[in-house]
N, CA and C atoms as a LAMMPS dump frame, in Angstrom:
ITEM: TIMESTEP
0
ITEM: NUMBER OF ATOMS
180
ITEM: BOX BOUNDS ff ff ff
-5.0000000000000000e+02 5.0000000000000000e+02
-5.0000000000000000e+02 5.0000000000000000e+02
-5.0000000000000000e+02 5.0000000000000000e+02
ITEM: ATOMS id mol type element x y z
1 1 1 N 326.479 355.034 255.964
2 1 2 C 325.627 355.333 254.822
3 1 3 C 324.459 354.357 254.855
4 2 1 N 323.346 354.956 254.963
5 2 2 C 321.926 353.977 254.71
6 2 3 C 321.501 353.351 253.638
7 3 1 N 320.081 352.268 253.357
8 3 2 C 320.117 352.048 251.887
9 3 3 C 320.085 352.706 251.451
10 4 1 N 319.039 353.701 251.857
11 4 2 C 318.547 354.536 250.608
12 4 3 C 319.296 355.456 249.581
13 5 1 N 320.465 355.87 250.797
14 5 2 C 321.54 357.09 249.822
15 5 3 C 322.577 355.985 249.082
16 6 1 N 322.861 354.683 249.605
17 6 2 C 323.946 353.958 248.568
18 6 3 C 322.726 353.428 247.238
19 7 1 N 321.569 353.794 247.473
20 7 2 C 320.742 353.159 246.315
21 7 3 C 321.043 354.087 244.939
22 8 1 N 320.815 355.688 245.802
23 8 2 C 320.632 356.7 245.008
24 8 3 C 322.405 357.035 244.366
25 9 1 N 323.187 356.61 245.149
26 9 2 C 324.453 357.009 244.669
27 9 3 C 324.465 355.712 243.441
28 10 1 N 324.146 354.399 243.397
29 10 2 C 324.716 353.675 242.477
30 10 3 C 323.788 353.908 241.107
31 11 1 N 322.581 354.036 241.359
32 11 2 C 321.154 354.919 240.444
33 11 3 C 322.034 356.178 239.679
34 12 1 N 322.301 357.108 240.307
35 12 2 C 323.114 357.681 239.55
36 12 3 C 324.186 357.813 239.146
37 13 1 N 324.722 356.971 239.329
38 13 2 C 326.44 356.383 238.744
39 13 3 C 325.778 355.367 237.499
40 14 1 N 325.051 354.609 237.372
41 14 2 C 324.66 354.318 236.201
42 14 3 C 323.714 355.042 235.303
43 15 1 N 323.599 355.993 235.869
44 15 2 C 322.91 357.677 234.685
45 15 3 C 323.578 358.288 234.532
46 16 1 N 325.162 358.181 234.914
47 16 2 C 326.16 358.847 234.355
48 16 3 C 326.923 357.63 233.18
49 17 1 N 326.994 356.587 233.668
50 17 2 C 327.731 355.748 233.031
51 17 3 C 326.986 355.257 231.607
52 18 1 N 325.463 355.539 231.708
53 18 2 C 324.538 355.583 230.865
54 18 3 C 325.235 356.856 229.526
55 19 1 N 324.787 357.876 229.897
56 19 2 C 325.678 359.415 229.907
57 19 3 C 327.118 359.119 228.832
58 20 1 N 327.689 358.626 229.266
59 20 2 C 328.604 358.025 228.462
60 20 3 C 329.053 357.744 227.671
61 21 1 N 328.149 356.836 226.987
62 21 2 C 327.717 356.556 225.679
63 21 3 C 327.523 357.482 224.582
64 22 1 N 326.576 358.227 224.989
65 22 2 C 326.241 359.294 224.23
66 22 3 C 327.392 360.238 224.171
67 23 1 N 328.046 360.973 225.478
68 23 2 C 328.931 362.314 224.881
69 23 3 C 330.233 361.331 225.88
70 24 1 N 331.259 360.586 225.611
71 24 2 C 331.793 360.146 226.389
72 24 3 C 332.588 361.422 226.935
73 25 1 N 333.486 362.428 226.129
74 25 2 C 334.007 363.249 227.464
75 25 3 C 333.159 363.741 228.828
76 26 1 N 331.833 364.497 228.198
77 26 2 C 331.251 364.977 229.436
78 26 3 C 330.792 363.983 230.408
79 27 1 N 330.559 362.405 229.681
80 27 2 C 330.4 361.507 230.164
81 27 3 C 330.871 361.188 231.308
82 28 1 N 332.169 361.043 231.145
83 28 2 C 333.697 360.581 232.191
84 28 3 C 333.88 361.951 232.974
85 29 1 N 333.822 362.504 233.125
86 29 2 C 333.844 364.182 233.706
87 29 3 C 332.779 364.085 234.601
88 30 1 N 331.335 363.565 234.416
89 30 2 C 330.093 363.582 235.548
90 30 3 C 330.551 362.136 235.983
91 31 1 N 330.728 361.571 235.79
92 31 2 C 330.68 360.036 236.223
93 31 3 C 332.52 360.531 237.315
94 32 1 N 333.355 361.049 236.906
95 32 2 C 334.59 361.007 238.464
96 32 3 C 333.787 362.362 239.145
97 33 1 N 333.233 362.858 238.78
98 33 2 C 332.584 364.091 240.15
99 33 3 C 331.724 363.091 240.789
100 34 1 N 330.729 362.088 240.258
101 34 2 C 329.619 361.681 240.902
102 34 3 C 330.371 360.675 242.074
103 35 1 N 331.549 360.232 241.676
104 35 2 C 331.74 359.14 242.587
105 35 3 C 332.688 359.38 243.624
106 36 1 N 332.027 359.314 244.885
107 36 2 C 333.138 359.776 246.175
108 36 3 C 334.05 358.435 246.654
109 37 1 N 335.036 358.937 247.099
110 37 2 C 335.782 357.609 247.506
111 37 3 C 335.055 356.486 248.188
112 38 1 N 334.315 356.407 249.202
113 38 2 C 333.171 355.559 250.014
114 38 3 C 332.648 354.906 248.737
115 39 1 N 332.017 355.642 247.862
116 39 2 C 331.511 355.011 246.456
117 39 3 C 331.821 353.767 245.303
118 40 1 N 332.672 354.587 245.777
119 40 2 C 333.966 353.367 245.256
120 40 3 C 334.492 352.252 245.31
121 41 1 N 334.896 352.874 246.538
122 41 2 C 335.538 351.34 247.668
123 41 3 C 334.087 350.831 247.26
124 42 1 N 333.075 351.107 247.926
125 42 2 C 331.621 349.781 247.8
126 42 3 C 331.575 349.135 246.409
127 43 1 N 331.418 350.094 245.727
128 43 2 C 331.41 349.033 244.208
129 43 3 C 332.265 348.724 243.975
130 44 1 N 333.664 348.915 244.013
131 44 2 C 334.787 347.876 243.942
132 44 3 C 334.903 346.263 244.799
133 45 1 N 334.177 346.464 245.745
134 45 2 C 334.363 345.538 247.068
135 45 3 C 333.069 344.428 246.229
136 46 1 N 332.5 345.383 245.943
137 46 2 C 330.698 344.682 245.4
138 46 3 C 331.356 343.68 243.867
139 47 1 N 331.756 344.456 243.549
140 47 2 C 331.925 343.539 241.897
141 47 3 C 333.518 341.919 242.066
142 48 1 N 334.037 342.506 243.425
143 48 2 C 335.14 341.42 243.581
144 48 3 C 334.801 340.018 244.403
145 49 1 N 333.639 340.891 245.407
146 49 2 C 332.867 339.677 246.064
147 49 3 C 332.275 338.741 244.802
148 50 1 N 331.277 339.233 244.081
149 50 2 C 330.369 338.917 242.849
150 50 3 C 331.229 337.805 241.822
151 51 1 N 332.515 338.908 241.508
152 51 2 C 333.272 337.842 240.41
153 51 3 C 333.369 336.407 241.942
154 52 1 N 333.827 336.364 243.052
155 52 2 C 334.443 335.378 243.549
156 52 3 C 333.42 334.347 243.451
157 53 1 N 332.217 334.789 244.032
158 53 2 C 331.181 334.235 244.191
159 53 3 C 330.966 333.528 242.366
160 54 1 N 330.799 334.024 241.683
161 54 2 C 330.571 333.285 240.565
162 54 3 C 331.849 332.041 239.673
163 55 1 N 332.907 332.703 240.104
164 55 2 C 334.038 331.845 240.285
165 55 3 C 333.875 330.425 240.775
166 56 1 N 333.55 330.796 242.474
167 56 2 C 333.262 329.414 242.66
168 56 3 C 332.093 329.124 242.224
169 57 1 N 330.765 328.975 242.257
170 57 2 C 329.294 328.516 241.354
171 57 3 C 329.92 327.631 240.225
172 58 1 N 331.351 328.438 239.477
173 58 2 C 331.223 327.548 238.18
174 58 3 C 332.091 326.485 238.339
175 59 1 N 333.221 326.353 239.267
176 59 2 C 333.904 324.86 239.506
177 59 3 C 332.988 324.057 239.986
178 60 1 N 332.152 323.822 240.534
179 60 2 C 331.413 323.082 241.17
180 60 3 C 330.431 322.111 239.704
């Protein structure tokens, strides 16, 4: 996957998650169609690196 399509997949995973707010069923309904497994795994992998990384920043 290139930048450009993981740009556009996380762009619109937060215009669904946006979405949300407003009508949460149809919300949660576009937001698990929008996200493919590949999708996933990355932002899961992305937010565990992030917490670690800030983890350590703050013992220090």
């Amino acid at each position: 996957m290139n930048g450009g399509r993981l740009g556009d997949a996380l762009v619109g995973a937060a215009g669904n998650v946006a979405g949300t707010v407003v009508d949460p069923r149809q919300g949660l309904s576009h937001l698990r169609a929008a996200l493919s497994g590949r999708t996933l795994v990355t932002v899961a992998a992305g937010l565990v690196v992030g917490y670690l990384l800030a983890r350590s920043r703050r013992r220090r």
